[in-house]
MIVEXTI-74029 format. One record per atom (N, C-alpha, C, O): residue in one letter; x, y, z. Coordinates in steps of 0.02 Angstrom, whole numbers, padded with zeros to 5 digits, always signed. Atoms other than C-alpha are relative to their C-alpha. Example, Ala and Ser with C-alpha at 12.3 -4.5 7.8 and 13.67 -1.06 7.14 Angstrom:
A+00045-00059+00000;A+00615-00225+00390;A+00045+00060+00000;A+00097+00059+00033;S-00042-00059-00003;S+00684-00053+00357;S-00039+00055+00037;S-00014+00110+00045;
This chain:
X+00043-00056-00020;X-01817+01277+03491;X-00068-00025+00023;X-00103+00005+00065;X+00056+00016-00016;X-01960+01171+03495;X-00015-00020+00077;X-00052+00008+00117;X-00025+00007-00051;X-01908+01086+03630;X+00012+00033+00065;X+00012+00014+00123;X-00017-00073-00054;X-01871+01232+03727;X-00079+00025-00013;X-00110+00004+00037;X+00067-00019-00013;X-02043+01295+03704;X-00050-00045+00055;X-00085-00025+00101;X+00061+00023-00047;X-02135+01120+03768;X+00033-00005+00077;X-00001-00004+00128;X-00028-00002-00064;X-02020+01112+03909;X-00019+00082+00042;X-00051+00087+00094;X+00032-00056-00030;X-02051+01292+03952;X-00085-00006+00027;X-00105+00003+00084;X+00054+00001-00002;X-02224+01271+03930;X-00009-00071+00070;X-00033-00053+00123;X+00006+00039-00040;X-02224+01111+04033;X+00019+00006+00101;X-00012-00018+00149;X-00014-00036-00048;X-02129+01195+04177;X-00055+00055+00024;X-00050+00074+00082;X+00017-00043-00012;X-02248+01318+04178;X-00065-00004+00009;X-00095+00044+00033;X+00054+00015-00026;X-02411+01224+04188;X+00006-00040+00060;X-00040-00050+00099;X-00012+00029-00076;X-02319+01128+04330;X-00004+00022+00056;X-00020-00010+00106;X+00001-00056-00049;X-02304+01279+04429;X-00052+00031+00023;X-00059+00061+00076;X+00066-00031-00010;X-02468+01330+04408;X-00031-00049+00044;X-00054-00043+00101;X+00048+00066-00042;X-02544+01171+04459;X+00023-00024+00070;X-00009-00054+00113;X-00035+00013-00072;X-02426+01153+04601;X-00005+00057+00048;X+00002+00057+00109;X+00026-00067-00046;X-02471+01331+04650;X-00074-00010+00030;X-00089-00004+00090;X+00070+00011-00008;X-02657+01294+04637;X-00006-00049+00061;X-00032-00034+00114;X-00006+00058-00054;X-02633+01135+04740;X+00011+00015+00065;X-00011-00014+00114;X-00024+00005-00073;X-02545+01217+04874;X-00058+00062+00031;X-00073+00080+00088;X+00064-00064-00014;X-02683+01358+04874;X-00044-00042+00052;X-00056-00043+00112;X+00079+00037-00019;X-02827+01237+04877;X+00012-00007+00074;X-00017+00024+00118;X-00009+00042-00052;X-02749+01134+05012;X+00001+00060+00075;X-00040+00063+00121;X+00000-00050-00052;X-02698+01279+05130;X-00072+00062+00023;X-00082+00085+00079;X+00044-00032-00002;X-02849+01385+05096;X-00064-00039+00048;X-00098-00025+00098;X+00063+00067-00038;X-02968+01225+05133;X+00005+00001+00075;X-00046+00004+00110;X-00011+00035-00058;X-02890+01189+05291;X-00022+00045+00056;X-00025+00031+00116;X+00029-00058-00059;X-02959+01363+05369;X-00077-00019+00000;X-00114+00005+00043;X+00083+00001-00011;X-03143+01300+05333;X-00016-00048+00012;X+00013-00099-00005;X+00007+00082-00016;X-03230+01172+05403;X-00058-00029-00050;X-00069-00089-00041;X+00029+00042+00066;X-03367+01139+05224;X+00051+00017-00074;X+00052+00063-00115;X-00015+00004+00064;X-03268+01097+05095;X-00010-00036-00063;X-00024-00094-00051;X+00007+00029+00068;X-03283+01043+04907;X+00011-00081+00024;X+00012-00112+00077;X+00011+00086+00006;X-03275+00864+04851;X+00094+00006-00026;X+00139-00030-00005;X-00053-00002+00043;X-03123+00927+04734;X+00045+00013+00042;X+00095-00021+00029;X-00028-00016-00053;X-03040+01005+04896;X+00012-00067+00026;X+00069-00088+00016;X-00019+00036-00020;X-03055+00859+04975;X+00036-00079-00018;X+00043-00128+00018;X-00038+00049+00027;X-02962+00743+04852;X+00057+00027-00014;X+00106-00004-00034;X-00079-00058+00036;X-02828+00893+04812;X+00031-00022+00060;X+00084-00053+00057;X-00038+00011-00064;X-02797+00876+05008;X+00016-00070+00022;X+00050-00076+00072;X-00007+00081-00025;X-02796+00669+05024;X+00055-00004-00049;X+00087-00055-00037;X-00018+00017+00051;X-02686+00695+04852;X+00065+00032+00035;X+00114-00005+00037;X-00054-00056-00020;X-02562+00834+04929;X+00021-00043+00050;X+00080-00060+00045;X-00038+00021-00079;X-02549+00737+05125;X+00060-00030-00027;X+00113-00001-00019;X-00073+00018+00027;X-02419+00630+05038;X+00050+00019+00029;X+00079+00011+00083;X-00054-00035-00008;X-02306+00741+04978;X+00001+00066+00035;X+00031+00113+00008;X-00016-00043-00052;X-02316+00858+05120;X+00030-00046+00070;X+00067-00018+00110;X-00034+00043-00043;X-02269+00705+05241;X+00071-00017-00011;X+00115-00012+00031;X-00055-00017+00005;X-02132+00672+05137;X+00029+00044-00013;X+00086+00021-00021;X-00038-00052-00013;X-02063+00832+05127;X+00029+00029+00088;X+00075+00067+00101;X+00008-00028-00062;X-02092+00854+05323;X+00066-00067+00019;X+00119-00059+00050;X-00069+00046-00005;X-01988+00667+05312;X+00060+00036-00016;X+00099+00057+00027;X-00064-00045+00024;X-01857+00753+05212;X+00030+00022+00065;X+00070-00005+00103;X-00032-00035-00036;X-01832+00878+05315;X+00026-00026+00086;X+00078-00007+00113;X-00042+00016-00049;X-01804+00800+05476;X+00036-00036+00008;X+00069-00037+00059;X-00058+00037+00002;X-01700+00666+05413;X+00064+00036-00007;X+00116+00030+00027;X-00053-00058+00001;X-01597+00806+05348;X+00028+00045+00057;X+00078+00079+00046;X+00010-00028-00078;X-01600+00879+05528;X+00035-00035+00038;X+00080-00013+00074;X-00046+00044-00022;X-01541+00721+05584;X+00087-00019-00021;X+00137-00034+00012;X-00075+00025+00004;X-01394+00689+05478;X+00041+00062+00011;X+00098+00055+00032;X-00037-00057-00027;X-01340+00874+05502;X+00028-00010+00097;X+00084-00023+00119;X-00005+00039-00068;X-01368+00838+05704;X+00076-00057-00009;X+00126-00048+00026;X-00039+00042-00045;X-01257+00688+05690;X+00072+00037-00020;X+00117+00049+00020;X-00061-00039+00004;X-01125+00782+05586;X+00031+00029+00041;X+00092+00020+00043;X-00017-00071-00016;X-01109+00922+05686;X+00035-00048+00091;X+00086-00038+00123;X-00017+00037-00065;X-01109+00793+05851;X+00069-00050-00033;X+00117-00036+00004;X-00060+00012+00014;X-00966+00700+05772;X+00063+00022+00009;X+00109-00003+00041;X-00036-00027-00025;X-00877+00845+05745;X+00035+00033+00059;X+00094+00048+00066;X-00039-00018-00057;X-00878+00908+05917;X+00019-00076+00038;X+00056-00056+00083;X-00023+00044-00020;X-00838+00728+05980;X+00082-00011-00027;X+00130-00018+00011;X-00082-00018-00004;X-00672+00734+05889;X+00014+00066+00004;X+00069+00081-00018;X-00046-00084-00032;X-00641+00921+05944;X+00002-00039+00090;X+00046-00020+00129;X+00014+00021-00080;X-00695+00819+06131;X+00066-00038+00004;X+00113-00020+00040;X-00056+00050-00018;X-00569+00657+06099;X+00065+00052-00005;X+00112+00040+00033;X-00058-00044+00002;X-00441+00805+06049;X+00026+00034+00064;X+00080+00044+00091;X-00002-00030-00067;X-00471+00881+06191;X+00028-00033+00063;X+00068-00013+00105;X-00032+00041-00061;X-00442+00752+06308;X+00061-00041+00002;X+00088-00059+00055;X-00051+00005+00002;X-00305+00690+06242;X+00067+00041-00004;X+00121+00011-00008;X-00039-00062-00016;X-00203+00855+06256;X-00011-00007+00082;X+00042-00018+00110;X-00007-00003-00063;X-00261+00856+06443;X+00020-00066+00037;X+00029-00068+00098;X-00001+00070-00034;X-00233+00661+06469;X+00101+00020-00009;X+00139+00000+00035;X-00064+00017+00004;X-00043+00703+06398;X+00037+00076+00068;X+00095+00075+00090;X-00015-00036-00022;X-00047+00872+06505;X+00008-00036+00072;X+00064-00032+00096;X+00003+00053-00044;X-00084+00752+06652;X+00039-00048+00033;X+00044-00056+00094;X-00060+00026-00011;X+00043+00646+06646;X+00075+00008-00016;X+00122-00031-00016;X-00076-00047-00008;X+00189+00775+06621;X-00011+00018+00083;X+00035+00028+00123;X+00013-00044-00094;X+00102+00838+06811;X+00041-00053+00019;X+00098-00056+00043;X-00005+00064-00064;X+00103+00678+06877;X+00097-00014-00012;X+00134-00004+00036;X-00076-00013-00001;X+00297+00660+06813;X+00048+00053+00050;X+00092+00046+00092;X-00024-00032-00058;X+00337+00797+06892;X+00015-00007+00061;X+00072-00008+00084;X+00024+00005-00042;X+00247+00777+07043;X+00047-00057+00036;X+00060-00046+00095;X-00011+00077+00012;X+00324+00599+07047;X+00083+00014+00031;X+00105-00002+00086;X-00077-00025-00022;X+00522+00675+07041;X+00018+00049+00053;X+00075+00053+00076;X+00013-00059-00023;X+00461+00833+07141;X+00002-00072+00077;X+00049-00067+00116;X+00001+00021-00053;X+00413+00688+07280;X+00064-00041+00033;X+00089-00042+00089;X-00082+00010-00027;X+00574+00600+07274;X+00053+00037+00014;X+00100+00014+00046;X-00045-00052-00003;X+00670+00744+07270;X+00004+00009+00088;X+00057+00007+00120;X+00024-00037-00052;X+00580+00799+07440;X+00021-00053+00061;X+00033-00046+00122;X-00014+00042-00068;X+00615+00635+07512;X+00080+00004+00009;X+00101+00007+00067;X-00072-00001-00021;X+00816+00640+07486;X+00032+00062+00021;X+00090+00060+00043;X+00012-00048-00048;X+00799+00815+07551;X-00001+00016+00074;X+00029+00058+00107;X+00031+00019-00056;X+00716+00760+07699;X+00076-00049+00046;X+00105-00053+00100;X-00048+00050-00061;X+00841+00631+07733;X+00086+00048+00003;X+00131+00031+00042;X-00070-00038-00002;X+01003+00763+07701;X-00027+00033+00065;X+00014+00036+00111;X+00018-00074-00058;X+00897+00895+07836;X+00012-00049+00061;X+00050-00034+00107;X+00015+00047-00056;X+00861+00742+07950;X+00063-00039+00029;X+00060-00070+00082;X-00055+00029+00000;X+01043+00678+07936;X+00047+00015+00072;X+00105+00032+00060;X-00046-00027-00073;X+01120+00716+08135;X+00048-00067+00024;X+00031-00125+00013;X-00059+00023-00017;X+01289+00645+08209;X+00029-00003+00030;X+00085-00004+00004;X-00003-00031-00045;X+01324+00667+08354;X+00082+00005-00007;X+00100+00051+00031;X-00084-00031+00022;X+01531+00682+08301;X-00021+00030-00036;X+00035+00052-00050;X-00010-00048+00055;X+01479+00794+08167;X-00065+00044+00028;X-00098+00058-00022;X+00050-00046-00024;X+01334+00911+08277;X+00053+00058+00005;X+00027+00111-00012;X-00033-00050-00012;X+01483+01025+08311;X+00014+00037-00098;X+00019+00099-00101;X-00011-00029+00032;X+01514+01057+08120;X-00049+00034-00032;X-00109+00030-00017;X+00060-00035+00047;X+01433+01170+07981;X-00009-00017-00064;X+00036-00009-00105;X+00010+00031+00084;X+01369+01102+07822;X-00017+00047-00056;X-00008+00105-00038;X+00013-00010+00069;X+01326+01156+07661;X-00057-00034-00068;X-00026-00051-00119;X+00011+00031+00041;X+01194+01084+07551;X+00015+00005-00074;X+00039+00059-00089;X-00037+00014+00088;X+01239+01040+07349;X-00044-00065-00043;X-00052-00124-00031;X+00005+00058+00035;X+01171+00956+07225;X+00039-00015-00056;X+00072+00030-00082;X-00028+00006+00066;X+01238+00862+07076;X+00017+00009-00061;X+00027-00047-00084;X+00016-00020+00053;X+01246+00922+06931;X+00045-00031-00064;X+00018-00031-00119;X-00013+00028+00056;X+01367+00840+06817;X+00044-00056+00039;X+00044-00062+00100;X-00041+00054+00006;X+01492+00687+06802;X+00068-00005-00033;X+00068+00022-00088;X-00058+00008+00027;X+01664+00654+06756;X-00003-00051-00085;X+00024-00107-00082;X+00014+00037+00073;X+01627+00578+06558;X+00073-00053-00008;X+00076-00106-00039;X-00059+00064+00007;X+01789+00479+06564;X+00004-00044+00042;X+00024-00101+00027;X-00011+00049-00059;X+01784+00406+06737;X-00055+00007+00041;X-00047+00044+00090;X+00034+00003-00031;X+01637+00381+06800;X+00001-00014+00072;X-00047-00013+00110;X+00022+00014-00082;X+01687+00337+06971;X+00070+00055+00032;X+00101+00045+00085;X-00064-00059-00006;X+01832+00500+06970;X-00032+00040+00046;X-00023+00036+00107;X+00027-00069-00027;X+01724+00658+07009;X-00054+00025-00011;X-00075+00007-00066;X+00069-00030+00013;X+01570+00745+07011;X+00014+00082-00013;X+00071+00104-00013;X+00007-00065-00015;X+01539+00920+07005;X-00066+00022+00032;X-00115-00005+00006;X+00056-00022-00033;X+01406+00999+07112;X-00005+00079-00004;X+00042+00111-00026;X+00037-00070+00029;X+01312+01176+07099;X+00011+00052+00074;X-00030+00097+00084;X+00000-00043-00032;X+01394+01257+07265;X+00068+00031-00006;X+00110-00013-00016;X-00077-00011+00008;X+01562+01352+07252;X+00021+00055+00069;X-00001+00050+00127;X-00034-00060-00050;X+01653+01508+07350;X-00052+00039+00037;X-00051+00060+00095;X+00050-00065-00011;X+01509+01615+07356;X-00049-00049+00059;X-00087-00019+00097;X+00038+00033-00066;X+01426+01473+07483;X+00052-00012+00053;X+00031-00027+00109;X-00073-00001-00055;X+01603+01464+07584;X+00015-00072-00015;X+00034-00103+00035;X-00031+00035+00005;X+01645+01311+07494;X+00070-00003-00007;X+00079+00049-00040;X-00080-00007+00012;X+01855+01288+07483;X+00009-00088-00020;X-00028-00137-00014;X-00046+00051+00043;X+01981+01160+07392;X+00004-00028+00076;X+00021+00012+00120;X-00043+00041-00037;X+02012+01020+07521;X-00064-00018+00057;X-00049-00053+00106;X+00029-00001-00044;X+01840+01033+07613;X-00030-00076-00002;X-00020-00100-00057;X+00020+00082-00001;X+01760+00837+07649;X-00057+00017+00007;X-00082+00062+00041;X+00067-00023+00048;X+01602+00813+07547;X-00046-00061+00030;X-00007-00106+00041;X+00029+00065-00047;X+01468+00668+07641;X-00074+00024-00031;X-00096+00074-00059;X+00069+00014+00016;X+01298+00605+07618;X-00028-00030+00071;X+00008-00049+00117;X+00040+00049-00036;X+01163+00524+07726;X+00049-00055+00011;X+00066-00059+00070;X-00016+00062-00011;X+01253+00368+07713;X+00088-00010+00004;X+00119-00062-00004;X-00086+00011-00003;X+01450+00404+07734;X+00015+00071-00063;X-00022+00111-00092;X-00035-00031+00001;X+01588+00488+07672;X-00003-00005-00085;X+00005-00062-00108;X+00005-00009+00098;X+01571+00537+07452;X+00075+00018-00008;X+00106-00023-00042;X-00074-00005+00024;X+01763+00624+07450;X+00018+00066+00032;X-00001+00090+00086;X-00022-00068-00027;X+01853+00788+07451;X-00023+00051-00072;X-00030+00035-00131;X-00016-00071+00034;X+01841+00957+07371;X+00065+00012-00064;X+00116+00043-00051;X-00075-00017+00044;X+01971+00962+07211;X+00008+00073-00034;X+00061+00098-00053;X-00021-00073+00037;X+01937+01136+07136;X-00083+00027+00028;X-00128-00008+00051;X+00048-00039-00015;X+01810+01255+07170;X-00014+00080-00039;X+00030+00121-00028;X+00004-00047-00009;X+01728+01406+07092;X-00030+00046+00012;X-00013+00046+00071;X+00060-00046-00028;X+01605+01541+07129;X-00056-00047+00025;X-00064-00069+00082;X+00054+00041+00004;X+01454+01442+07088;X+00002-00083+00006;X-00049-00115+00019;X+00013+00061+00014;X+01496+01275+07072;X+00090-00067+00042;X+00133-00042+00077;X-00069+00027-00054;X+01655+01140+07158;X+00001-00072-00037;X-00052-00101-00048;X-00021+00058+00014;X+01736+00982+07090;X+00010-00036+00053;X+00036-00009+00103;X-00015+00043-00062;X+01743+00837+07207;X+00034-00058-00029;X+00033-00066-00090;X-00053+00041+00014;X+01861+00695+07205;X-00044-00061+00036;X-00052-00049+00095;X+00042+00050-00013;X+01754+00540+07238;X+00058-00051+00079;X+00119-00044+00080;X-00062+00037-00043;X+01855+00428+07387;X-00003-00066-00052;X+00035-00108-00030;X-00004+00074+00028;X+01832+00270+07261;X+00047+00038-00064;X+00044+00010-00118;X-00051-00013+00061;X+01963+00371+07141;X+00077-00014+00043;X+00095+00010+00097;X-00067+00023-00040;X+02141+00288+07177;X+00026+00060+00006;X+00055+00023+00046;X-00034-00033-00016;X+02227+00449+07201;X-00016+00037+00070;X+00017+00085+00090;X+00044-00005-00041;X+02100+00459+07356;X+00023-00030+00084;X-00014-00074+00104;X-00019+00026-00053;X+02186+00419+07533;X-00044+00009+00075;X-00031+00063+00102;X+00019-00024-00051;X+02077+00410+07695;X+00027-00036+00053;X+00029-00097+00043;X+00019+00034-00037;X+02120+00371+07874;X-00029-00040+00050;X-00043-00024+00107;X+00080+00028-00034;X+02004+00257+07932;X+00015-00059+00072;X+00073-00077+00082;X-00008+00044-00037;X+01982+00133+08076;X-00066-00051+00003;X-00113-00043-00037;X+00044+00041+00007;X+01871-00001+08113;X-00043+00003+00074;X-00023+00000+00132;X+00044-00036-00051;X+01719+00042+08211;X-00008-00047+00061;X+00012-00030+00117;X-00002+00066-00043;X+01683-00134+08303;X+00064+00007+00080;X+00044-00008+00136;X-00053-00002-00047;X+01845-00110+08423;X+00037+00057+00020;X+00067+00063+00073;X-00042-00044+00006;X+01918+00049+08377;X+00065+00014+00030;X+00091+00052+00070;X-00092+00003-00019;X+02097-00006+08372;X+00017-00001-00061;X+00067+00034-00071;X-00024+00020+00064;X+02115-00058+08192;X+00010+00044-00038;X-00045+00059-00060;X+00003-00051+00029;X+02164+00072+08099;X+00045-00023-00081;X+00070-00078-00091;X-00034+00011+00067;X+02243+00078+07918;X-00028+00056-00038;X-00075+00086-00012;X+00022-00050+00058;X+02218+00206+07756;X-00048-00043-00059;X-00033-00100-00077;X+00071+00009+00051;X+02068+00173+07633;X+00040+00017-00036;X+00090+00048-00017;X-00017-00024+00080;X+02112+00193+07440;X-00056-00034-00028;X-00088-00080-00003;X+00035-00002+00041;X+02011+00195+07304;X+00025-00048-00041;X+00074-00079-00021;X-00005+00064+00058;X+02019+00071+07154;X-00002+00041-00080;X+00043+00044-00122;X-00011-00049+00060;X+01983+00178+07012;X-00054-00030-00049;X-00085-00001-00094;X+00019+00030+00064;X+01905+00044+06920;X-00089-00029+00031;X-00135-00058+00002;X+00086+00032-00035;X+01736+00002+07037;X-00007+00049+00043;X+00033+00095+00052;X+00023-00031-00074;X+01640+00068+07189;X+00051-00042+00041;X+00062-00013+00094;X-00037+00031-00071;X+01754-00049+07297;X+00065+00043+00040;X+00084+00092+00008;X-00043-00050-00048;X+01885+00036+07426;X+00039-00071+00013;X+00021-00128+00001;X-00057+00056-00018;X+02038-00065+07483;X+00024+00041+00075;X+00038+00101+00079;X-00041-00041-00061;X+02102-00028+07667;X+00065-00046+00001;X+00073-00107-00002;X-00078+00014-00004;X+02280-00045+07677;X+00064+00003+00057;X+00051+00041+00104;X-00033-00026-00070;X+02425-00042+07807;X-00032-00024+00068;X-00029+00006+00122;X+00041+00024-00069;X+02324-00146+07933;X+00063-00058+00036;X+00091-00096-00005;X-00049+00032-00022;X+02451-00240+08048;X-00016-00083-00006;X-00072-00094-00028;X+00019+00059+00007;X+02446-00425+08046;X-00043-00040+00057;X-00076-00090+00046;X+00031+00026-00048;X+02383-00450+08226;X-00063+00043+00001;X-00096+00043+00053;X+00081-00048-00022;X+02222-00330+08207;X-00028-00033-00006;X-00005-00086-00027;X+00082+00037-00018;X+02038-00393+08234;X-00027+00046-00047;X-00036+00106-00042;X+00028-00041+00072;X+01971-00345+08072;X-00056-00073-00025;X-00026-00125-00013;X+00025+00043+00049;X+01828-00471+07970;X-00045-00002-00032;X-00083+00020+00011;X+00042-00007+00050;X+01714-00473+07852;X-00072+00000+00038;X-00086-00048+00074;X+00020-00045-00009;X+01565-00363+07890;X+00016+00035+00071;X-00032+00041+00110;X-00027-00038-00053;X+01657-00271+08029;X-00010+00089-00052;X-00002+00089-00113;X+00011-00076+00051;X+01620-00047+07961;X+00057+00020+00021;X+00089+00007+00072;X-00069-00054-00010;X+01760+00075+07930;X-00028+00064+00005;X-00076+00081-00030;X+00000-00061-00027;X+01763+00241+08008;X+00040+00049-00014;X+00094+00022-00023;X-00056-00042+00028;X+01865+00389+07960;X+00018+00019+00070;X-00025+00036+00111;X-00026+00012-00038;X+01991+00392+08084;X+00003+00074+00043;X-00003+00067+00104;X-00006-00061-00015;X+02007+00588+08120;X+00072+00018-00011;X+00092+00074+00005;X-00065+00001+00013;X+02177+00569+08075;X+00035+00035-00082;X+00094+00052-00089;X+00008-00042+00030;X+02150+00651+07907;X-00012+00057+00004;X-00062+00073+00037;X+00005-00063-00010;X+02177+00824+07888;X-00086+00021-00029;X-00115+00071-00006;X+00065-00030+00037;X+02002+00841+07784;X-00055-00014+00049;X-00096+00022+00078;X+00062+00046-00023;X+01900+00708+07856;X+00009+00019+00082;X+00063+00019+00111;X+00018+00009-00057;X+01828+00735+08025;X-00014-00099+00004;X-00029-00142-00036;X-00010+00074-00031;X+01841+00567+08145;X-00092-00009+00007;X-00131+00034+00027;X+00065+00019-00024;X+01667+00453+08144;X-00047+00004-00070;X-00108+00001-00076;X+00065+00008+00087;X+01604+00456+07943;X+00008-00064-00006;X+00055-00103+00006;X-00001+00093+00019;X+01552+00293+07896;X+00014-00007-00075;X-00029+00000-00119;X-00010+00034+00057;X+01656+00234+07750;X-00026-00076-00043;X-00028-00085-00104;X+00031+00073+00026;X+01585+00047+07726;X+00002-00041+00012;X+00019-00025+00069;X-00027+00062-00023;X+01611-00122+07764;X+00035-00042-00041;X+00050-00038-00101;X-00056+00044+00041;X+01714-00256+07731;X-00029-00075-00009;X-00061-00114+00027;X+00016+00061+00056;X+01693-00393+07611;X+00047-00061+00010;X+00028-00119+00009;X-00023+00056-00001;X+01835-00486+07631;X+00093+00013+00026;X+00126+00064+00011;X-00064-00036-00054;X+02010-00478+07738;X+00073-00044-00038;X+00057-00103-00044;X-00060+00051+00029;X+02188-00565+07655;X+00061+00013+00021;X+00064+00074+00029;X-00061-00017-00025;X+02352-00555+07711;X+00065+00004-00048;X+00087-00039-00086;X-00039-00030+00073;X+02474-00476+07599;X+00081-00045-00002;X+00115-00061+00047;X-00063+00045+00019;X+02629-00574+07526;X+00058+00005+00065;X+00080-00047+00090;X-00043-00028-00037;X+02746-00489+07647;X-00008-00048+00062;X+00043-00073+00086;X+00029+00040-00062;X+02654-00590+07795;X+00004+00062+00062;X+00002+00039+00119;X-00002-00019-00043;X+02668-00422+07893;X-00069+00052+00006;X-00087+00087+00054;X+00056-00050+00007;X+02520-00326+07846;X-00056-00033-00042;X-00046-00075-00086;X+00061+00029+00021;X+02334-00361+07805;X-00022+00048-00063;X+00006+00101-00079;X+00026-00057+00045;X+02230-00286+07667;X-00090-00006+00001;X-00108-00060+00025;X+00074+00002-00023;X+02030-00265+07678;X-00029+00018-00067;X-00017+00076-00086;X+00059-00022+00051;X+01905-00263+07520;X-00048+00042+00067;X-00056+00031+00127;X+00064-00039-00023;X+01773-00140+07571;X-00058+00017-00049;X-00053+00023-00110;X+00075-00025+00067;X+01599-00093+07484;X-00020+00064+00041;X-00040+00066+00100;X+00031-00060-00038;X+01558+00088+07519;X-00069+00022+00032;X-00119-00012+00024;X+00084+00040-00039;X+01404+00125+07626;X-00017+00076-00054;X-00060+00110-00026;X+00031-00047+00047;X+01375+00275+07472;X-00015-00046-00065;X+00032-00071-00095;X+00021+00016+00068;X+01286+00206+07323;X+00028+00058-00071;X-00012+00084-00109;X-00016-00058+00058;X+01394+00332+07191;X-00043+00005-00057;X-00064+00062-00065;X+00019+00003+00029;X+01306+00284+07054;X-00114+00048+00004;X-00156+00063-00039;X+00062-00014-00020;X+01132+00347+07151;X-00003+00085+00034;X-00054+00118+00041;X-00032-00066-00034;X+01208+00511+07229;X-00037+00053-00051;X-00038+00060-00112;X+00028-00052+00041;X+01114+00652+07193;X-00001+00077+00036;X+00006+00130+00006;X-00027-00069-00054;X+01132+00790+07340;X+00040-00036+00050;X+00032-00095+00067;X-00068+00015-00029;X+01289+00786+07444;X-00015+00072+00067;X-00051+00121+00058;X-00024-00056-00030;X+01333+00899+07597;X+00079+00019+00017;X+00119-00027+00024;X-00071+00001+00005;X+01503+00986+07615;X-00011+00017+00053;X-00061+00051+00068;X-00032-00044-00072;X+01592+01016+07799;X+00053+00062-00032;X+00109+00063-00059;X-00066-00071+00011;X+01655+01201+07779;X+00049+00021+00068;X+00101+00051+00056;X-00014-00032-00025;X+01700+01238+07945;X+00072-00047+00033;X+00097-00023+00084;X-00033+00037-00011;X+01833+01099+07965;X+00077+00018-00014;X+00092+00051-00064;X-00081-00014+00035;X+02038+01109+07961;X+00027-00021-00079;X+00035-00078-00101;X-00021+00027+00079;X+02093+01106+07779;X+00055-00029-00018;X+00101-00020+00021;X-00071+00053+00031;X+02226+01000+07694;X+00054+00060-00006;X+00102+00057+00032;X-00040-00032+00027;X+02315+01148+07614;X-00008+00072+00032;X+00004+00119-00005;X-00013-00069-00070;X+02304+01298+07771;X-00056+00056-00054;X-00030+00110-00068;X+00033-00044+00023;X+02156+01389+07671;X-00036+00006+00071;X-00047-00034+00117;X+00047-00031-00048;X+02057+01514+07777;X-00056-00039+00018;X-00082-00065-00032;X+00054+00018-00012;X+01909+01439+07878;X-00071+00043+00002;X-00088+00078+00049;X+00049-00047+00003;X+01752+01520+07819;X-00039+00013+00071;X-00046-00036+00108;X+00025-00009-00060;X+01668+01589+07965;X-00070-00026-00003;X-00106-00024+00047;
């Protein structure tokens, strides 16, 4: 209790004297004759009124840097949301420009054997999961006047035929699938003729049925002969790799490399307006 009294008491002459002090000092400072006692209260007070005025703007400062901290990581947050928004554009932008160029080269694609027909553009959309070099499927069907049997081409040659078709969408039969027959000839002379087949197992093509006296040799191109009911005459199937003469000694056989990159194929055009394999109507 005692205790509690001088402490009270001590608190309470502190307050006074620290009241008085701040009197003197502030009161003084409006007059220009002051005391002797004034003027040692006020040399006694500058002090701790400097450091308090310290205080406070150090306190000013470290608030300041806080506060600048925090918006610096709300800033790095920031820019790293727009640095990742940035380079989803540019991705885009990026596929959006290649897109535009194999576009460009399907629109730009003229023939002068194939100016008389009517095309169709298509793109890819899926893959055969077992045989990658079988069939595609592409995203045009009936409802664009695609039909079963119609011959499917790119910029760079002949991709296959038409195997099913429906509204929206059409199976194609790759020409590098062995169940795949074209007749082709050889562009260089156009005498050489023979049927293309597929392999099943690569991009390579085999021409077959070539007589033993033809002028055929390695990079000489094959042509689709017009001799197929699908294929119009004058698509460029590929060249040849390498020429051998088959056991028999009466007939040749021709490696070929297709002039279609399958593996790269991404829009195709179909001929609709062409004679079909199997006597379906010609879309008008």
């Amino acid at each position: 209790m005692r205790n509690f009294i001088k402490n009270k008491y001590f608190w309470l002459v502190l307050i006074v004297f620290i009241g008085t002090f701040w009197l003197i000092n502030n009161t003084s400072s409006e007059r220009h004759n002051i005391s002797v006692l004034e003027k040692m209260i006020r040399d006694a007070y500058t002090p701790l009124q400097s450091g308090v005025v310290e205080f406070k703007e150090n306190l000013g400062q470290v608030n300041a840097f806080f506060a600048s901290k925090q918006e610096m990581h709300q800033e790095i947050g920031r820019l790293q949301e727009e640095n990742q928004r940035l380079i989803m554009e540019n991705q885009v932008l990026r596929e959006d420009k290649m897109e535009l160029r194999r576009l460009r080269s399907l629109l730009g694609f003229r023939d002068i054997s194939l100016d008389k027909y009517q095309m169709v553009g298509a793109r890819v959309i899926a893959r055969s999961p077992n045989n990658w070099y079988r069939n595609i499927v592409i995203d045009k069907g009936t409802d664009s006047g695609i039909r079963k049997g119609m011959a499917v081409i790119s910029p760079h040659g002949l991709v296959g035929r038409v195997a099913s078709v429906s509204r929206e969408s059409a199976h194609v039969d790759l020409i590098i699938h062995r169940e795949i027959a074209v007749g082709a000839i050889v562009q260089e002379n156009r005498e050489t003729q023979g049927i293309v087949e597929g392999l099943g197992i690569s991009q390579n093509l085999r021409m077959v049925n070539i007589p033993y006296y033809s002028t055929i040799k390695e990079g000489y191109h094959i042509i689709t002969s017009g001799l197929s009911e699908s294929y119009p005459k004058g698509i460029n199937i590929g060249r040849v790799k390498e020429v051998e003469l088959q056991p028999d000694g009466i007939l040749l056989s021709a490696l070929v490399e297709p002039s279609v990159d399958f593996d790269k194929l991404e829009e195709v055009l179909v001929i609709v307006n062409y004679k079909l394999s199997n006597d379906e109507p010609i879309p008008e």
